[in-house]
C-alpha positions as a Python dict, from the first residue, in 0.01 Angstrom:
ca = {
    (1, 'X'): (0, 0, 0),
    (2, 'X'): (-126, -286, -175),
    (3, 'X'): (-391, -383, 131),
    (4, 'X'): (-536, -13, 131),
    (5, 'X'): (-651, -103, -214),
    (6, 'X'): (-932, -295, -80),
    (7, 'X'): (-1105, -10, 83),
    (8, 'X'): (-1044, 245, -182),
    (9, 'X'): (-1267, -16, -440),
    (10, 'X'): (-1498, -64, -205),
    (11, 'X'): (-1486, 292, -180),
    (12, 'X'): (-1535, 340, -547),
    (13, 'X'): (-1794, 84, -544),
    (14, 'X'): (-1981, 261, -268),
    (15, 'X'): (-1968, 579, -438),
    (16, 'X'): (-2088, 502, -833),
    (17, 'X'): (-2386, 329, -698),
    (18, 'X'): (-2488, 615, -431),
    (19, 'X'): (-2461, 839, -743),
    (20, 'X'): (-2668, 572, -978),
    (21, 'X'): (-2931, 496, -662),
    (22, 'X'): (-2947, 932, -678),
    (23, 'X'): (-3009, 938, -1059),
    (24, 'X'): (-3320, 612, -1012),
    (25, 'X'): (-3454, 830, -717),
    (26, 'X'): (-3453, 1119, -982),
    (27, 'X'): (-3655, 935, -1258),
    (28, 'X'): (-3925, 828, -995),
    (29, 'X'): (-3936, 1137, -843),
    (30, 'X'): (-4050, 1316, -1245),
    (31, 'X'): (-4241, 1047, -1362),
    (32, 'X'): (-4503, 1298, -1387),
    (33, 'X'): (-4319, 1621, -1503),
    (34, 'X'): (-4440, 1711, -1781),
    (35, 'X'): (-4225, 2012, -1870),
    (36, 'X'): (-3868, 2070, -1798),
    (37, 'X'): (-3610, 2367, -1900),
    (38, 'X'): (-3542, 2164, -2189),
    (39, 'X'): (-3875, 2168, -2286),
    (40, 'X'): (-4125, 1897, -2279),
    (41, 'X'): (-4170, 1593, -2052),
    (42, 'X'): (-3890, 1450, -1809),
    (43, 'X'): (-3647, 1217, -1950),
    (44, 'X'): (-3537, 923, -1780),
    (45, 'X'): (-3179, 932, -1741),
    (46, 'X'): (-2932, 600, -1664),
    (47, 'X'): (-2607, 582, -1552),
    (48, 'X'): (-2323, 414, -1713),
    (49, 'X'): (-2006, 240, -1516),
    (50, 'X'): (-1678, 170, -1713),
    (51, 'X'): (-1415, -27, -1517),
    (52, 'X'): (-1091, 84, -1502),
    (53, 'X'): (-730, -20, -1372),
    (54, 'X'): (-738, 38, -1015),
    (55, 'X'): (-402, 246, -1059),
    (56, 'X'): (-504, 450, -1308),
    (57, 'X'): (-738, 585, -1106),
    (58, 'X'): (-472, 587, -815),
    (59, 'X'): (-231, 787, -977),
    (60, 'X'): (-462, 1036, -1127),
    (61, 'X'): (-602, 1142, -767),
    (62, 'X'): (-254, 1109, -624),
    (63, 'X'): (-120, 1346, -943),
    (64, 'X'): (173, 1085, -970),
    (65, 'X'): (280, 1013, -1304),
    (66, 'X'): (519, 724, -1168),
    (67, 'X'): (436, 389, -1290),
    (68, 'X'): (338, 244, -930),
    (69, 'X'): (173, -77, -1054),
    (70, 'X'): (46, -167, -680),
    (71, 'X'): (-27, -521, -894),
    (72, 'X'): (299, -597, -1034),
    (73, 'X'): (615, -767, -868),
    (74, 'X'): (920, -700, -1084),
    (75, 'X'): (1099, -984, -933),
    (76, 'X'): (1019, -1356, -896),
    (77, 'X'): (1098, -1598, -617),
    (78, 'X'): (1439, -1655, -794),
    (79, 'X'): (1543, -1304, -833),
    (80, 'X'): (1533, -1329, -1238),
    (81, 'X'): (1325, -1038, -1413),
    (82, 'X'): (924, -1085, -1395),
    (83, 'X'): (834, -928, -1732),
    (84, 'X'): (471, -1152, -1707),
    (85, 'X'): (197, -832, -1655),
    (86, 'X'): (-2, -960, -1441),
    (87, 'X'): (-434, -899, -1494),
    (88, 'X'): (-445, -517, -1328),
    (89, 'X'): (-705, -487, -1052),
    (90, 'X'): (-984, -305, -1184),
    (91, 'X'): (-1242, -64, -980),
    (92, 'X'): (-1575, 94, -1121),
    (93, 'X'): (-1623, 458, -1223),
    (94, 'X'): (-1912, 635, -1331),
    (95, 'X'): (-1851, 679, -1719),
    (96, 'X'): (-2134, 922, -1859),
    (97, 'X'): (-2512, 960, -1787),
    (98, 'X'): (-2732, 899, -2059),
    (99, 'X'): (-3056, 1029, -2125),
    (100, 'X'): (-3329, 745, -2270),
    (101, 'X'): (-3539, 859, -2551),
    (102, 'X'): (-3829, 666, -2606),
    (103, 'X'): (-4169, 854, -2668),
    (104, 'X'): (-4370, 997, -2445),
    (105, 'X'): (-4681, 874, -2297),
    (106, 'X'): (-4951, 1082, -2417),
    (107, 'X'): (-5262, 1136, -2171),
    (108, 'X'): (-5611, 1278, -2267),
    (109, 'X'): (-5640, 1586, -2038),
    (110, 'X'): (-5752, 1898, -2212),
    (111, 'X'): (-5760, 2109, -1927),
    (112, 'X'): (-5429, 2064, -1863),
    (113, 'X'): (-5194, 2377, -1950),
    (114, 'X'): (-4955, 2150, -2097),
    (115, 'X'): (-5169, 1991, -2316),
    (116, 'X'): (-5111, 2023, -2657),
    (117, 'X'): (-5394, 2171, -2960),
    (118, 'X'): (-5567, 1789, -2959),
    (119, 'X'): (-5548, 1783, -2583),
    (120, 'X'): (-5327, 1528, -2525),
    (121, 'X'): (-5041, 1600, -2258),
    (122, 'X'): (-4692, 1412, -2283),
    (123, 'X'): (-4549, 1241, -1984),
    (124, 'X'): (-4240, 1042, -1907),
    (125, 'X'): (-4186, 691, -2057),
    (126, 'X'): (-4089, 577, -1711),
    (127, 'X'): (-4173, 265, -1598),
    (128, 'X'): (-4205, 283, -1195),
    (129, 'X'): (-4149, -100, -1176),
    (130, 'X'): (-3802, -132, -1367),
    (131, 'X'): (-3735, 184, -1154),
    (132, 'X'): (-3771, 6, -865),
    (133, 'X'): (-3599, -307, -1027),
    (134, 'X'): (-3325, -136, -1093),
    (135, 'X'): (-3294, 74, -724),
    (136, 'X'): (-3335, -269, -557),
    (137, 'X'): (-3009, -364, -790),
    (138, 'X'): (-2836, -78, -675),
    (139, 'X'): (-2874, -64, -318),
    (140, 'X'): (-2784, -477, -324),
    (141, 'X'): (-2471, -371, -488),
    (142, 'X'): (-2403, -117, -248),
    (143, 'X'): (-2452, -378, 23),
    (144, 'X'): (-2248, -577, -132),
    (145, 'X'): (-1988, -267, -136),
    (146, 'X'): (-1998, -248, 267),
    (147, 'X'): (-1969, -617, 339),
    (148, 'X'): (-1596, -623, 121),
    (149, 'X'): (-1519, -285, 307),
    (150, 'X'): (-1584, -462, 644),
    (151, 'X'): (-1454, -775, 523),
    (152, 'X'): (-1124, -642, 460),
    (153, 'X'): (-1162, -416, 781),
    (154, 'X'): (-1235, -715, 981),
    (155, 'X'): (-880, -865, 811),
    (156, 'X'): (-701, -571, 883),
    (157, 'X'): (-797, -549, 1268),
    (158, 'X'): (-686, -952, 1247),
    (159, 'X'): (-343, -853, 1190),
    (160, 'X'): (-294, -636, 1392),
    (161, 'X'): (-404, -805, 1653),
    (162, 'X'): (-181, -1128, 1531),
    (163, 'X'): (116, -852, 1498),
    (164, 'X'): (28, -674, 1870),
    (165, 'X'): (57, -1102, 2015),
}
């Protein structure tokens, strides 16, 4: 069980930064909306990882409540009690998204029918180039996600093919 751990972070890993490279592709796609169902411009919105014990998150999807610790071997070399914990393997999940609050950029356009009394119309703070920054960080993480997936799949297909000789 313990080797089908390494897809299932990578899986993890694959999936929180697909969802943070969807929320980026959101902000650049309303840097100019300047009124929402909320009212008033876009917001730019980040996401926020937490790491967590990799069986935590095991058990919960499974609905086990067992104490499978795939990390932990209860017995040492010797046979005598392992009581040491060893450091849990941890995976990434998507904790909360947060919505940024810094003012708006206000724009002299008075014929625009958001504008307000003075004529000014408020857009989104968004920066296009940390947007881009930040996508660029994502989608290198998520590369980075695929290479340890097909690192441990190229592993896997090693031993079975030393197991198969």
């Amino acid at each position: 069980m313990g080797f089908l751990n390494n897809f299932d972070i990578s899986g993890y890993g694959l999936s929180a930064q697909r969802f943070r490279i969807n929320i980026i592709s959101e902000n650049i796609a309303n840097v100019d909306t300047t009124r929402t169902p909320e009212g008033g411009p876009y917001r730019r919105k980040e996401v926020i990882f937490k790491a967590v014990p990799f069986d935590e998150v095991l058990n919960k999807e499974l609905d086990d409540n067992s104490n499978f610790l795939p990390y932990s071997n209860p017995l040492d070399e010797s046979g005598e009690d392992n009581i040491e914990a060893k450091d849990p393997i941890e995976t990434v999940v998507v904790d909360k998204v947060v919505r940024d609050d810094p003012k708006p950029i206000l724009k002299y356009d008075p014929t625009n029918p958001d504008a307000d009394k003075n004529g000014y119309v408020a857009y989104p703070n968004i920066n296009p180039v940390v947007e881009m920054t930040d996508l660029i960080e994502a989608t290198r993480a998520y590369q980075a996600n695929v290479a340890a997936f097909q690192s441990a799949k190229a592993i896997a297909q090693s031993a079975i093919s030393i197991l198969e000789a």
